[in-house]
C-alpha positions in Angstrom: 54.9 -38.0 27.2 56.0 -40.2 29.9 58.1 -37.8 31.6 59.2 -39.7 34.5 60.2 -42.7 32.5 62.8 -40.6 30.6 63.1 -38.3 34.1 67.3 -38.5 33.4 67.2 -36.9 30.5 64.9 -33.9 31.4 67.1 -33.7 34.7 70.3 -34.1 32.8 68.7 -31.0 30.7 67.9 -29.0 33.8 71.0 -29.7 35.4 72.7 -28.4 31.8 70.5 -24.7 32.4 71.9 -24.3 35.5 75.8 -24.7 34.7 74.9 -22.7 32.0 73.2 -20.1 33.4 76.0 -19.6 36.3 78.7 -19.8 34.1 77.4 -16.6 32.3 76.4 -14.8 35.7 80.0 -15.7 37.0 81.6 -14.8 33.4 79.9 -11.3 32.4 78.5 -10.4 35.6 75.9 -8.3 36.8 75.7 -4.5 36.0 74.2 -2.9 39.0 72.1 0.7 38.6 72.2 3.4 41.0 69.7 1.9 42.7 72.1 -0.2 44.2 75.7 2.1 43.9 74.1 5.4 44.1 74.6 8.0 42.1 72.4 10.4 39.7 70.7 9.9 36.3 69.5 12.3 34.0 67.5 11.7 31.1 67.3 14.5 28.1 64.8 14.0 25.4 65.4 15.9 22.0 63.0 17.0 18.9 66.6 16.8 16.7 69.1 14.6 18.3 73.0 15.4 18.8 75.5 13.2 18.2 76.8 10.9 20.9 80.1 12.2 21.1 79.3 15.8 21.4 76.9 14.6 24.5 80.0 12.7 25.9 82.1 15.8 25.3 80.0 18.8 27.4 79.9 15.7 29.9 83.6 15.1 30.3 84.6 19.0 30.3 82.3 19.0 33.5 84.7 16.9 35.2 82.0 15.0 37.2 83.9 12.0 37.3 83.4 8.7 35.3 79.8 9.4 33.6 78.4 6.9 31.6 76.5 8.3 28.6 74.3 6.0 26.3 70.8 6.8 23.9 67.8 6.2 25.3 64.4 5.9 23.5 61.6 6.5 25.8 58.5 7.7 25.8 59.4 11.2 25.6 61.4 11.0 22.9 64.8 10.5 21.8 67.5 11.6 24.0 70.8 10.5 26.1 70.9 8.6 29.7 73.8 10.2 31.4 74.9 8.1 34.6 77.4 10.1 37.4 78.3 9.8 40.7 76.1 11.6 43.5 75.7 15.5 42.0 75.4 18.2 44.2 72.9 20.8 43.2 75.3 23.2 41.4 76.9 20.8 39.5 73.6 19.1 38.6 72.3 22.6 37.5 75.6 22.6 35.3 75.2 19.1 33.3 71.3 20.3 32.6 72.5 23.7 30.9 75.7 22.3 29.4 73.2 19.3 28.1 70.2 21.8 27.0 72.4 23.7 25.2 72.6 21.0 22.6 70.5 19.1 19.4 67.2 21.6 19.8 64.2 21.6 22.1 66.4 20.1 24.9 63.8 18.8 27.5 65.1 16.9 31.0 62.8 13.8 31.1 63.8 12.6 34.3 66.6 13.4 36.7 67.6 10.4 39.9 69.6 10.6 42.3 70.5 7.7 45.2 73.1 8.5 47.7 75.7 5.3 48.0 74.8 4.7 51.7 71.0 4.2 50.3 72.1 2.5 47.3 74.3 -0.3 49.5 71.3 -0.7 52.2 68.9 -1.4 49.0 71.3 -4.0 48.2 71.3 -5.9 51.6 67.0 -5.8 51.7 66.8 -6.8 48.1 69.4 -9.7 49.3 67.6 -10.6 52.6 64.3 -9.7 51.2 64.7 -12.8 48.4 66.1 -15.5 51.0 63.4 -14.6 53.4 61.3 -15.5 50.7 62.4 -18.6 50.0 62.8 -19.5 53.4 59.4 -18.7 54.3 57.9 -21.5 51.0 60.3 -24.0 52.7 59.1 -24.3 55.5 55.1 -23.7 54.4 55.8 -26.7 52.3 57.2 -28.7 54.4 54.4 -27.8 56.9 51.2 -28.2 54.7 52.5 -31.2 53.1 53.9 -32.4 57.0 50.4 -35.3 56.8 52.0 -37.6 53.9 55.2 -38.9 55.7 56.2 -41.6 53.5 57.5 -42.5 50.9 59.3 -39.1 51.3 59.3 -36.9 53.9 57.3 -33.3 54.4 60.6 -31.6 54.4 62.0 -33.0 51.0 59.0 -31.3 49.3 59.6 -28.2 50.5 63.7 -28.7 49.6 62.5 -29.8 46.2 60.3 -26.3 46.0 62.9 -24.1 47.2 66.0 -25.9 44.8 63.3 -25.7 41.7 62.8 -21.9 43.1 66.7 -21.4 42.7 66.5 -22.4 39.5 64.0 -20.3 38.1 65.1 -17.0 39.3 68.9 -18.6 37.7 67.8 -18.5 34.4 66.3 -15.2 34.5 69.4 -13.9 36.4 71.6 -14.6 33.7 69.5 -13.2 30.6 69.8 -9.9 33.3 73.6 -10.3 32.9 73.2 -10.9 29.1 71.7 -8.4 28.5 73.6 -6.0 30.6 76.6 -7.1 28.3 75.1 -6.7 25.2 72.7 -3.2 26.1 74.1 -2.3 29.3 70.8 -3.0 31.4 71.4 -1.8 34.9 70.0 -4.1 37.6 67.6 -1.7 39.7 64.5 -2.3 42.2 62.1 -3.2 39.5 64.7 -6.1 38.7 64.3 -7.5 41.8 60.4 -7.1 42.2 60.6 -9.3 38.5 62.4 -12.0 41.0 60.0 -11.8 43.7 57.1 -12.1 41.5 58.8 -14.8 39.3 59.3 -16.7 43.0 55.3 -16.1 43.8 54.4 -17.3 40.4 56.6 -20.6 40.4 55.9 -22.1 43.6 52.0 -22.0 42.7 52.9 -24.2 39.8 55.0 -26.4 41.6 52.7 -27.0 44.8 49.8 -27.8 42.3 51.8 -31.0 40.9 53.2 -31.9 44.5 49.5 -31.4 46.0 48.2 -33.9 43.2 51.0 -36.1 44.0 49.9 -36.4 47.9 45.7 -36.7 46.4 47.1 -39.6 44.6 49.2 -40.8 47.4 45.5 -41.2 49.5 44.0 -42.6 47.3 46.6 -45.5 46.4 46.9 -46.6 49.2 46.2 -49.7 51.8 45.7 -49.0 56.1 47.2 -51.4 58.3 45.7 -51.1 61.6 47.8 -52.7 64.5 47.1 -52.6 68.2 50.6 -53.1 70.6 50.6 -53.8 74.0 52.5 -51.6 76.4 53.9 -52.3 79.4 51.1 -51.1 82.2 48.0 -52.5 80.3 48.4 -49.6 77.5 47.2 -50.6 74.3 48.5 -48.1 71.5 47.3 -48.4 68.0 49.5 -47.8 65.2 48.6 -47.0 61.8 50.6 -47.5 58.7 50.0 -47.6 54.9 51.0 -49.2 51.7 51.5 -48.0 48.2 48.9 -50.0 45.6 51.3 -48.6 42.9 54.1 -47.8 43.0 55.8 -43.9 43.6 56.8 -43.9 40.2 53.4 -44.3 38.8 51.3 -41.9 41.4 54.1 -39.1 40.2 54.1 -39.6 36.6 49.7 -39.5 36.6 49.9 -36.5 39.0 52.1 -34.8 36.0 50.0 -36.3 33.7 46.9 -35.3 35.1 48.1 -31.3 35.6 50.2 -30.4 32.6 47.5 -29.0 30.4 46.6 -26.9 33.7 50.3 -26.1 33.8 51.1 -25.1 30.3 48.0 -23.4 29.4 48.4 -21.3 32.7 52.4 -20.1 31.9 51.0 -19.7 27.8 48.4 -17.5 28.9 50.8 -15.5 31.4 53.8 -15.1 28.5 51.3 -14.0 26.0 49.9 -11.4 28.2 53.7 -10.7 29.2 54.7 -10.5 25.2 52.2 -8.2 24.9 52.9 -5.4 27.5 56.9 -5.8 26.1 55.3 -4.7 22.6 53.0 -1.9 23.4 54.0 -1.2 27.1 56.4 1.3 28.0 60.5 1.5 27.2 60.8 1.9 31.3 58.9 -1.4 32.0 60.5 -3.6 29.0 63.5 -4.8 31.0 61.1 -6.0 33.7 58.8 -7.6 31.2 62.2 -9.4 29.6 62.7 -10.9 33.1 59.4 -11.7 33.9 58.8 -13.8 30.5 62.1 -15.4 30.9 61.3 -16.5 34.4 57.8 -17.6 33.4 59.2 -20.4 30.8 62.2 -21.2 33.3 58.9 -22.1 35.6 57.4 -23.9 33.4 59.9 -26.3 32.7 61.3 -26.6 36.1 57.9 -27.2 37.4 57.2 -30.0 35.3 60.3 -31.7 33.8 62.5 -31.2 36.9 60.4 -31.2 40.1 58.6 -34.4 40.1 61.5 -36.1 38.0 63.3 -35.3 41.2 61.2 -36.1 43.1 61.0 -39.7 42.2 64.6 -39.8 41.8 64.8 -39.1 45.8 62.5 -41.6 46.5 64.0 -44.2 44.9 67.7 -43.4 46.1 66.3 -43.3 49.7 64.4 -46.6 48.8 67.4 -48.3 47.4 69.4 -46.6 50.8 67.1 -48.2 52.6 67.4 -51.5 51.4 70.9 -51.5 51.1 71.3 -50.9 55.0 68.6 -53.6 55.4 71.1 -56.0 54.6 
């Protein structure tokens, strides 16, 4: 597959994921857990299960405020996830009787609880926490790639890493907000640590095409030694190279040359992935989703848009160039 050749279409199909992919994060949203808002949640398992409405009942004649009240399917059991504002320990003591008192062999699973101060700070670090991140692979890029120069800087590497970074955590970002539509998945911490690790996963797979890219750049590639008298009697040397082939061609082998490492590397990842969603446990599966979703959002981004890109760069700063020339 010559993927550089046809390099509009595969960007024309990135570019297409994105729109996408922010259109349904800025249409349905995200649903933020008390992780993030604050708040209590209890989780009541049951050997015979009531009916919802009778759970949403006892809730409501608590008064506790707007509590959200949906099944649950965990590894103890059957039961309800009931979702309030911050509880005080009376009135928590209250929803566990009112909520034992129902179906048989009532058993609180789990109970939460995140004050909103807490919950809003968690916010801000999980914020910071993923544009430090990116920051940091910007300019670790653009720093261990700084020896290749031309035809494109150090610093449009790292760009190129952080933009294909946005991208993959996107994607991901919006089956979270798909999914919060359709099964009202909260967006908690281990959300978030799905990001990180989809960030720490990406960029290795990225870096490995762009670090073939410079290899090939060396070895393609002609010196020009030139020695330039100064004024004073200093003679300064001055070294410059030229391409053998041209950018083009160096990408498209790099690509060629590591998409079997690539592909076989994300395969191997989603099937381990796909298998902890179908025997792990219910609390993980949500993380698993978002981990598997970010995987294959990596592996095309890493291979169909990055060096696509980058060649398209190179030849608008090459045809910039030229243009000025004149």
């Amino acid at each position: 597959m010559d993927i550089i050749k046809h390099k509009k279409i595969f960007l024309i199909i990135g570019a297409g994921i994105v729109i996408v992919s922010a259109l349904i994060v800025a249409y349905f949203g995200l649903k933020p857990g008390i992780d993030f808002t604050g708040g209590s949640l209890m989780e009541v398992t049951y050997a015979t299960l009531p009916e919802k409405a009778e759970v949403e009942s006892a809730v409501a004649a608590l008064s506790l405020g707007g509590a959200d009240v949906r099944q649950s399917a965990g590894d103890e059991g059957a039961g309800y996830l009931i979702n309030t504002r911050d509880l005080t320990d009376n009135e928590r003591q209250q929803l566990e009787d009112a909520l034992l008192s129902l179906g048989t062999e009532g058993t609180v699973a789990r109970f939460t609880s995140i004050g909103p101060v807490i919950g809003a700070e968690l916010a801000d670090k999980a914020v910071w926490a993923i544009g430090a991140v990116l920051l940091i692979i910007l300019c670790y890029v653009a720093f261990a790639f700084a020896g290749i120069g031309k035809p494109v800087s150090s610093w449009i590497y790292g760009f190129l890493v952080t933009l294909i970074l946005g991208h993959d955590i996107l994607v991901p970002v919006a089956a979270m907000s798909i999914l919060g539509f359709t099964l009202g998945s909260e967006v908690d911490i281990l959300f978030v640590t799905a990001l990180l690790t989809i960030l720490g996963y990406s960029v290795n797979d990225t870096i490995v095409i762009f670090d073939r890219v410079r290899e090939k750049l060396v070895q393609n590639r002609t010196e020009h030694v030139r020695k330039i008298n100064e004024p004073g009697g200093v003679v300064r040397t001055e070294i410059t190279h030229t391409l053998t082939k041209s950018f083009a061609d160096i990408v498209g082998q790099a690509v060629d040359e590591t998409m079997a490492r690539s592909i076989n590397t994300s395969l191997t990842v989603f099937l381990a992935l796909a298998s902890l969603y179908i025997f792990g446990s219910e609390v993980t599966r949500t993380f698993v989703l978002v981990l598997m979703v970010g995987v294959l959002a990596g592996a095309y981004s890493s291979i169909f848009i990055a060096s696509p890109l980058l060649v398209a760069i190179e030849q608008h700063l090459a045809k910039k160039k030229k243009t000025s020339g004149k």
